[in-house]
N, C-alpha and C positions, 0 to 999 in steps of 0.2 A: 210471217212471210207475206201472209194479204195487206197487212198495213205499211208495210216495208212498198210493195210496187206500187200501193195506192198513194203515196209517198213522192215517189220517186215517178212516177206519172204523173205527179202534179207539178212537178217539175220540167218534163217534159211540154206540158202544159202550156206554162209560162212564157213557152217561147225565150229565144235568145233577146235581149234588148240593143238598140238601136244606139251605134258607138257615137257617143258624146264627140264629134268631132275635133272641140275645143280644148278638150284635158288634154295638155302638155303632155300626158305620161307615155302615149302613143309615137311620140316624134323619134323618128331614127329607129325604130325598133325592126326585129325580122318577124317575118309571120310567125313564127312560133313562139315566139316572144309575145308577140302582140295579142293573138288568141291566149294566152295564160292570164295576161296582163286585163283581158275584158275581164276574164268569168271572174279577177278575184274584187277587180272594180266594181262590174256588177253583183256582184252575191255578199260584200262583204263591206268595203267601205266607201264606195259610189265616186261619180264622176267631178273631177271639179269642174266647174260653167267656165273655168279662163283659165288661162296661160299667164303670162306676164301684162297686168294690164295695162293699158293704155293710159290710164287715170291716176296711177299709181307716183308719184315724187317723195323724194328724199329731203327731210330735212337736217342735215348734220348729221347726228346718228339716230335717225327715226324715220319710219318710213308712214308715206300716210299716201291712204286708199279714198280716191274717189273725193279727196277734200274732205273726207268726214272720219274714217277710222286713223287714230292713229298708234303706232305701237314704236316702242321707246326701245331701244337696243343699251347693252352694256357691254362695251369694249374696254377689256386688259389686254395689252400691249407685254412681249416681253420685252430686257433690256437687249440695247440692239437693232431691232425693228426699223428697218429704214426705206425710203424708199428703190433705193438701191439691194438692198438686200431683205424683198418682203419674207414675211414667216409662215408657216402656217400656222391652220385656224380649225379649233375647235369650238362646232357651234352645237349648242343645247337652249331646249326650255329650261329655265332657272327652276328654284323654289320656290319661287313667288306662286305660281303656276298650282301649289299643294292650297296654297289656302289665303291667293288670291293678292297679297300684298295689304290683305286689310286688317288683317290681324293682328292687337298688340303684346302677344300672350309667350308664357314660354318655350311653347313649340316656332311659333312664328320667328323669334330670338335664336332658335336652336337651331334653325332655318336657316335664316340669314348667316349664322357664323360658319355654318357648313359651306355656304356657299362662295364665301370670301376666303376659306380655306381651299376650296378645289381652285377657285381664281389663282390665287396664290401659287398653287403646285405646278399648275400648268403651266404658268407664264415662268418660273423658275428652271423646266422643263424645256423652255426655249419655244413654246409654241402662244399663241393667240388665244383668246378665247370670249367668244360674242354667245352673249344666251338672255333673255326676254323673257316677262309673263305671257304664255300663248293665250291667258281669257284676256288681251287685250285683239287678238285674231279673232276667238271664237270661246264662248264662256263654259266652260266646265258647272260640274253640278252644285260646289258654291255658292256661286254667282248666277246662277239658273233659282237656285230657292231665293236666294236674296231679291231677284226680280220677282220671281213669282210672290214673293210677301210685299212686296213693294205695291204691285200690282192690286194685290188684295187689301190693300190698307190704303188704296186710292192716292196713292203719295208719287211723285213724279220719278221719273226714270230715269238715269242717268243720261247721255246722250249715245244714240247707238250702241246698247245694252249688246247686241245678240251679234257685237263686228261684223266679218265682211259679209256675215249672212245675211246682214240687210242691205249691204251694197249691190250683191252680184247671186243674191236668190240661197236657197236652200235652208230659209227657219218655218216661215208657213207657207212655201209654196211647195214641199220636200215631195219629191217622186219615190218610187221604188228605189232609183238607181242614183240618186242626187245625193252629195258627198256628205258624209257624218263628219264628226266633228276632226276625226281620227286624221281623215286627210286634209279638211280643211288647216288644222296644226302643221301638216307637213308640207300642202300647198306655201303656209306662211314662211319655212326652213327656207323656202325656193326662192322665197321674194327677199328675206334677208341675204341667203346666199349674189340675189341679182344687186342688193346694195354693196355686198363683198367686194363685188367685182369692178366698184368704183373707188376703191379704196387697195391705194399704191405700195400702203405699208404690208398690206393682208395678199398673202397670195391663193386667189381664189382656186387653182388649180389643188391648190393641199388643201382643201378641209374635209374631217368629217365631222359627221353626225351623227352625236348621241342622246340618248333618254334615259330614262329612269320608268317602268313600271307603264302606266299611259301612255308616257312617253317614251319610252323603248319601241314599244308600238307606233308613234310617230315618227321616231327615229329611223326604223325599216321602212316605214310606207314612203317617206323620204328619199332613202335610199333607191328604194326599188321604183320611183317615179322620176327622180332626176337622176339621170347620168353621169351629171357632176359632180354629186359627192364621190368623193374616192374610195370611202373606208364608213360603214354603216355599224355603230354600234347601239345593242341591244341589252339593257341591264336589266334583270328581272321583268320580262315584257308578257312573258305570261299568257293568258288565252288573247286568243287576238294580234299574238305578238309572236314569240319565238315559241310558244308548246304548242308540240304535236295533238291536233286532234284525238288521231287515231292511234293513242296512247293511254293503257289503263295508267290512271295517274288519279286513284278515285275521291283522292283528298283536296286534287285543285280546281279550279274555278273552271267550266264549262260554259257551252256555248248560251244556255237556257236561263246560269246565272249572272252573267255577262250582261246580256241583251234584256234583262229584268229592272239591273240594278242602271245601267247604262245605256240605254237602245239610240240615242244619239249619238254615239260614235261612231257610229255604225249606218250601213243603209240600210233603208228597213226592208229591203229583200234579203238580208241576215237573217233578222227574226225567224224566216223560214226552216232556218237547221236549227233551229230549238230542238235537243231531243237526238237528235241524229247526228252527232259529232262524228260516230264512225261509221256513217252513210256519208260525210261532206265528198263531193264531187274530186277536188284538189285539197292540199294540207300546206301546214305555212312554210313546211321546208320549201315548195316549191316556188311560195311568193318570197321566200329571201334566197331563192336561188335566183331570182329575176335582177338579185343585186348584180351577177357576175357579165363581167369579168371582171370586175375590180371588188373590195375587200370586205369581208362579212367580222364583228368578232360578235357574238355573244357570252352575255354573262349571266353567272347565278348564284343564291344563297341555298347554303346547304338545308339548311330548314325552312326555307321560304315554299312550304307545302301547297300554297293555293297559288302560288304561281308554276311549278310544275319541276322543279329545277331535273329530272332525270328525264321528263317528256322535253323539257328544253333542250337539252345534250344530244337529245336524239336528236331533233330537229339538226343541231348545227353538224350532227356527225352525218348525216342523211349529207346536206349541202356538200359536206368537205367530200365524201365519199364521190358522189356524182360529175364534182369540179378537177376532182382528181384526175378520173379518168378523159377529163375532155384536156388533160395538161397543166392546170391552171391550179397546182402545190403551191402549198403555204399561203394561201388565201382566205382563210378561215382560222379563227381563233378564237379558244374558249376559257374561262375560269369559272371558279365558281368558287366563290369564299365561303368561310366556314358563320354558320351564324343564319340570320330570316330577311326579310325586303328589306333593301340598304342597300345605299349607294355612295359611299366614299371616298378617301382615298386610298383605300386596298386595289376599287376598283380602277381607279385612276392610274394609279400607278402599274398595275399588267396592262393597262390596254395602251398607255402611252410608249410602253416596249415595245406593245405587238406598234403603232405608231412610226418609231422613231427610223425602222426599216422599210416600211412601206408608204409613208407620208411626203 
């Protein structure tokens, strides 16, 4: 109990921090919204420094940052698609995203066919579908070792190794509260989404967003920061993501091993709940309740143990329950396939149902 309030006095401590004026994620919100919206920004995946920025043009299907990052988009069209009659669009980080696009191996192959297969489903589905390598936004732990050996082998860098974090701050100048990777990926959803929106075929009012795993976790931060996506999905997202904290779940991934293996996705006043998962102040039903009023689905593997799949359920029955009573039925939707971390087209195919009525 003494180490519990000496704890939790240090948290007091800390003082509240000072709202990033800048982050988008604040626009249009009510004050209650807004106060949930700081503490999970500050405690968890931090602020982004911009909105839409000013720096920012379009090249065809690529958006490039500041004259110097740029990230490469891939659009499948269904047949149909017109400007008269645009479709919607489901947008995702690809599989490049697992291992970088640099790999010429049999997973990388296994990779790629996976994902020309979900292309495939979708756009046959009648819907759009735009999705990118995000370590072209912000570099995952890959491409973090690969610089870091580069680095150590005195051998030259790519150009703008660490994306927009060397544009617009947050690799070595990172505060408490300055955005992990987590958002910055999600920040990147918002800027594709804003190229969406110049394209006549795509109707940017229908899309959602989803992930896979890290990205499930982007997917909701996503969600719960732009307004515009309509429909926020979460497939195997895990701590960080769609499982409840404050859930015995004593085989999946916690806060302490998360922020070990990962602590750049995160802001490092995360770091601080090492340890006290069920001490955390708010839990993540309540940051995928910040998606509503528009549509939540989460997903999960039935043997996928280190992502939490029964502390996930909980989470999404928490939301459903809470939406319920505020009127706001059939807004939440969940599966969970039989099997461990995977994302295919089992899962494609339930969530483009829950989709094809609410999209």
């Amino acid at each position: 109990m003494i180490k519990r309030r000496m704890f939790l006095g240090l948290l007091v401590a800390m003082g509240a921090t000072t709202l990033m004026a800048a982050d988008p994620a604040f626009d249009k919100l009510d004050a209650g919204k807004k106060e949930l919206m700081q503490w999970f920004l500050d405690n968890e995946y931090g602020h982004a420094p911009v909105g839409r920025p000013a720096d920012m043009t379009f090249q065809g299907n690529s958006i490039v940052f500041a004259g110097k990052v740029k990230v490469d988009l891939t659009v499948k069209l269904p047949a149909g698609a017109s400007k008269e009659k645009p479709c919607p669009v489901i947008l995702m980080g690809d599989f490049r995203a697992w291992n970088n696009g640099m790999h010429d191996d049999k997973y990388s192959h296994e990779q790629d066919k996976l994902q020309k297969d979900i292309d495939a489903y979708v756009t046959s589905r009648g819907y759009a579908i735009v999705h990118y390598n995000l370590n072209e936004v912000a570099p995952d732990q890959p491409r973090r070792r690969m610089i870091a050996s580069l680095k150590q082998q005195g051998k030259p860098l790519p150009p703008y190794p660490y994306g927009v974090f060397e544009v617009y701050g947050g690799e070595s100048d990172r505060t408490a509260t300055s955005w992990g990777t987590i958002r910055a990926w999600a920040w990147g959803h918002s800027r594709v989404l804003d190229w969406i929106e110049t394209q006549p075929m795509l109707d940017a009012k229908r899309v959602a967003v989803c992930g896979h795993s890290r990205l499930g976790k982007t997917a909701i931060c996503a969600g719960v920061t732009d307004p515009r996506f309509k429909i926020t999905y979460s497939n195997a997202s895990g701590c960080g993501g769609a499982k409840l904290n404050k859930f015995k779940a004593d085989r999946s991934e916690h806060i302490h091993q998360i922020t070990r293996g990962f602590p750049y996705w995160f802001c490092q006043n995360y770091l601080k709940w090492r340890g006290h998962d069920l001490e955390i102040t708010h839990d993540q039903d309540e940051w995928m309740g910040l998606v509503s009023p528009r549509c939540l689905y989460v997903a999960s593997g039935s043997k996928d143990d280190w992502a939490g799949p029964a502390a996930e359920k909980a989470a999404a029955d928490k939301v459903a329950a809470a939406w319920e009573k505020q009127g706001l039925k059939g807004k939440v939707g969940y599966h969970c396939h039989e099997g461990g971390h995977a994302f295919d087209l089992r899962d494609f195919k339930l969530f483009l149902d829950f989709c094809d009525t609410r999209l």
